[in-house]
N, C-alpha and C positions, 0 to 999 in steps of 0.2 A: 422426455427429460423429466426429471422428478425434483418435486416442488421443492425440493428439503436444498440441492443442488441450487435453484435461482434464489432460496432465502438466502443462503451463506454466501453467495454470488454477492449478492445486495448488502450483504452488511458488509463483505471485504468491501467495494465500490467506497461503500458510506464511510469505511475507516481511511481507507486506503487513497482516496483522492486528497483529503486535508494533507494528509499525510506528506504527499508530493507535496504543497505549498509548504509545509512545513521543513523540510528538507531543503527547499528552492530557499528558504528565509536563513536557517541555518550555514549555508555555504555564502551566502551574501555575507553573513554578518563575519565569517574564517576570509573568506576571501574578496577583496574586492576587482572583479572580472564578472563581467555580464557571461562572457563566453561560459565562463567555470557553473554560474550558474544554472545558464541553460542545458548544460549537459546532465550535473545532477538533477535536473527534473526531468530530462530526456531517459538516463538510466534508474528513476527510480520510476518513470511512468512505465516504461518499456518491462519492469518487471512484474507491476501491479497487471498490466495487460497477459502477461505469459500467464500469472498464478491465478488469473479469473478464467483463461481460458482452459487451464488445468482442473480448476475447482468446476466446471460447469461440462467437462466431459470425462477427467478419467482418475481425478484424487479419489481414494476409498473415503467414504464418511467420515471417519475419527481422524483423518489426514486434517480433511479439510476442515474441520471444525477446529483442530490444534492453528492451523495457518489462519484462521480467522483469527479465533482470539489472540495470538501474538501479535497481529499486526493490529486489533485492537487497542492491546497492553502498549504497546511501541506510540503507538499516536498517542494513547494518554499520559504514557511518562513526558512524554518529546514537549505536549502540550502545558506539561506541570514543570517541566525544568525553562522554560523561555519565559 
């Protein structure tokens, strides 16, 4: 596996896990339902897992580099608007 693959792994993980609490706080605050909540952290955990495991066997380079940094840019707007 090539190193360039588990760096970009590791900065989605680093963006992409806040992320999910970030998401888990946003639906609290629309909805109040624990259940409501736990499923958005359920469907946005379950997609950070799909797109690491894509990023770490079969995204082309510039795929995965685009998917990093939007879910970068997504955690820092998400983090500037709350």
């Amino acid at each position: 596996m090539e190193t360039w693959r588990i760096v970009a792994t590791a900065l989605l993980a680093a963006a992409g896990l806040p992320l999910v609490l970030v998401v888990m706080a946003k639906v609290r605050d629309r909805v109040d339902s624990s259940a409501q909540v736990a499923i958005g952290g359920a469907v946005t955990l379950t997609a950070l897992v799909v797109v690491a495991v894509l990023t770490l066997t079969v995204l082309p380079g510039a795929l995965t580099w685009i998917v990093v940094g939007a879910v970068a840019a997504a955690f820092g707007v998400m983090m500037l608007a709350s």
